[in-house]
N, C-alpha and C positions, 0 to 999 in steps of 0.2 A: 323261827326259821327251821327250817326240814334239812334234818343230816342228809349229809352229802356222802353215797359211798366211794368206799376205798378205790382207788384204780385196781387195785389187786382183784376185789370181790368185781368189777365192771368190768375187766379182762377176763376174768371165769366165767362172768354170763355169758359175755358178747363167744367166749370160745365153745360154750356147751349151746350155743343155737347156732355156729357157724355151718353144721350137716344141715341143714336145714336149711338155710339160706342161700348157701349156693346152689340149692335143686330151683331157686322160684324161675318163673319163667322171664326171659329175658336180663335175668343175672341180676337185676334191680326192685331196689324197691322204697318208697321214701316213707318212714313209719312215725305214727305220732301218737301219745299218750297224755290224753285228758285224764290226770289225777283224781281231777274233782269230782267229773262224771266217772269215772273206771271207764272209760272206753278207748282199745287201743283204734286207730285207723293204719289199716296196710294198704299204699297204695302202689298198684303195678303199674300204672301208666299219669304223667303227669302231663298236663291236665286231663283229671278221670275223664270229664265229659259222659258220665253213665247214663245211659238211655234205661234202663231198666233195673230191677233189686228184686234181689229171693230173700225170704227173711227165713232161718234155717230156724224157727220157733225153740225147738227142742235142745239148739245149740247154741243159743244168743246171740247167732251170727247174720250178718245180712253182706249177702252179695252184690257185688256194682257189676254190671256188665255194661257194655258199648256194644250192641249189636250182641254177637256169641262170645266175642273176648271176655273172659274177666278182668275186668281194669281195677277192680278193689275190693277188700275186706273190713267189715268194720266188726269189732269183737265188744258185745257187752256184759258187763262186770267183768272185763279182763282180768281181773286178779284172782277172782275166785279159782280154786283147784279144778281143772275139767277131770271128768271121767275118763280110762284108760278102755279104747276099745282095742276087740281080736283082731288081728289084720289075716290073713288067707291063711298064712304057713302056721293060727294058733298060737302066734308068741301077743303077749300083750304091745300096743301099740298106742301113742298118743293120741289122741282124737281133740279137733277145736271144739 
């Protein structure tokens, strides 16, 4: 059986990605993590109903839209460390 963490250490993640989460659109989002495969899913609308996908090749990411909406994120090898890109002002920046 797989340890279970601390509520301590699940209270510091969930508070070091809370600036982040209250920027998504529409204040929601229902997320899910495939262990098995490393694949997280973000999804901004439920049901997606995605009519189309961008696969970001370079970023292991692939887009759901509905029309121009993005209705979802899907992130592969979620766990791996991403690269840190420059955002406009030069300071370094997370990047998916």
């Amino acid at each position: 059986m797989a340890k279970r963490p601390s509520v301590a250490k699940t209270l510091e993640e969930i508070s070091g990605a809370l600036p982040h989460l209250i920027r998504l659109p529409n204040g929601k989002a229902w997320i899910d993590y495939d262990e098995e495969a490393d694949v997280l899913y973000v999804s901004l609308k439920r049901p997606q109903k995605a009519t189309d996908t961008e696969f970001l090749e370079d970023k292991g990411i692939i887009l759901r839209y509905k029309g121009k909406e993005l209705v979802g994120v899907t992130v592969l090898d979620a766990s791996r460390p991403r690269r840190r890109a420059k955002s406009s002002n030069g300071r370094p920046r997370k990047s998916l």
